[in-house]
N, C-alpha and C positions, 0 to 999 in steps of 0.2 A: 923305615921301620923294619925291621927285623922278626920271623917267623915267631920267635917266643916273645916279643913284644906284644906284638900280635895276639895273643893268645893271652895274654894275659890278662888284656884290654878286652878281649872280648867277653861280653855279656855270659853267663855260664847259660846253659842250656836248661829248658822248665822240664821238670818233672813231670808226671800225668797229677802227681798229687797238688804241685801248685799251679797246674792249670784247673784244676778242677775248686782248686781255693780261689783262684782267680774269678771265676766264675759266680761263685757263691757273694762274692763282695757286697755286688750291689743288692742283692738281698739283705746280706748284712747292717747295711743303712738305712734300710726299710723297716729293719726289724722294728726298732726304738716304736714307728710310729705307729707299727700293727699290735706291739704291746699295750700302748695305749688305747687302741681303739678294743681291742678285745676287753682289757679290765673292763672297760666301761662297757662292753655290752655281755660283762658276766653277768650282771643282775638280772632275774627276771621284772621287776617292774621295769626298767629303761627298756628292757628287749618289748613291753607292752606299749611305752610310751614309741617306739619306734615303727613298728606296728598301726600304731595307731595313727603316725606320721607320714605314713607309706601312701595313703590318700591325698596329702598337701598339706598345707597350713593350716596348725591351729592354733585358736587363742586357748590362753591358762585356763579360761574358763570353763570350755570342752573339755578341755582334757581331763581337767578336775572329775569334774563331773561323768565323761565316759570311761573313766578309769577306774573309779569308785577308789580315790584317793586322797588325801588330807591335801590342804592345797600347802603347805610345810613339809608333807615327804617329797611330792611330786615337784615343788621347787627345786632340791635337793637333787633328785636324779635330774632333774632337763639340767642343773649347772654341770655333773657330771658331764653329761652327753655334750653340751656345748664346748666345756674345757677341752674333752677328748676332741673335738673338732668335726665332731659327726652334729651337730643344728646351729642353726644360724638363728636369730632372733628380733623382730623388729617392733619398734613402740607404736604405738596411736594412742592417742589419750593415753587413759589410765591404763589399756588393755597390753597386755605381747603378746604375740603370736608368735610360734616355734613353726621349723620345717626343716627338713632332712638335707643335708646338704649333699648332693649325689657323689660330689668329686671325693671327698672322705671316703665312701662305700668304694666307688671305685677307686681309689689306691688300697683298700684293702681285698679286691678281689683282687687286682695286679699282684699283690704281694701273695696273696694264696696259689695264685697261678704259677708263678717263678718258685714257689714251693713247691707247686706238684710235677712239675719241671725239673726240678734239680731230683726228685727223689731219685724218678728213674733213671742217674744214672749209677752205673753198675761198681762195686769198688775195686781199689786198684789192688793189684795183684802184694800178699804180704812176702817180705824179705824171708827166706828160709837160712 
């Protein structure tokens, strides 16, 4: 192989600006799931029904009732929060019970973290 072969084959060298895109990546595929979880905790009633889930399990019936909520709206937000993947839910009889699912909240600290992470760093120098 020959010097300009060589050279031509070889990988170009990263910029600071796509190492620094490099870096951002896996936030990037984080994103999707932290969009999700934020919609669903824009609302203030789920941010109450969550709150109020922060103690452990409860049944509909609580929550109805501590909430001072229709038990048709308050269905409505727990399927939200379940869809978003932040409560799990389990049957007995007639009754369900909701609770927090912790690993949810922690990937979206994770993801707020590698956010506060990437901010500070500093940008790269512009072409003049």
């Amino acid at each position: 192989m020959d010097l300009m072969n060589g050279l031509r084959d070889a990988p170009p060298a990263l910029s600071p600006a796509t190492v620094a895109q490099a870096a951002v990546a896996p936030l990037a595929r984080e994103s999707e799931q932290a969009r999700a979880l934020l919609k669903a905790l824009a609302d203030p009633c789920r941010l109450q029904v969550l709150e109020a889930l922060a103690g452990g399990e409860r049944c509909v019936c609580d929550l109805t009732t501590g909430l001072g909520l229709a038990q048709s709206r308050l269905s409505f937000h727990l399927k939200v929060l379940r869809d978003a993947g932040l409560l799990s839910d389990r049957h007995s009889g007639r009754w369900v019970y909701y609770r927090l699912r912790p690993e949810a909240l922690e990937a979206l600290q994770g993801w707020l973290a590698a956010l506060t992470r990437q901010c500070t760093t500093p940008a790269t120098p512009c072409c003049d």
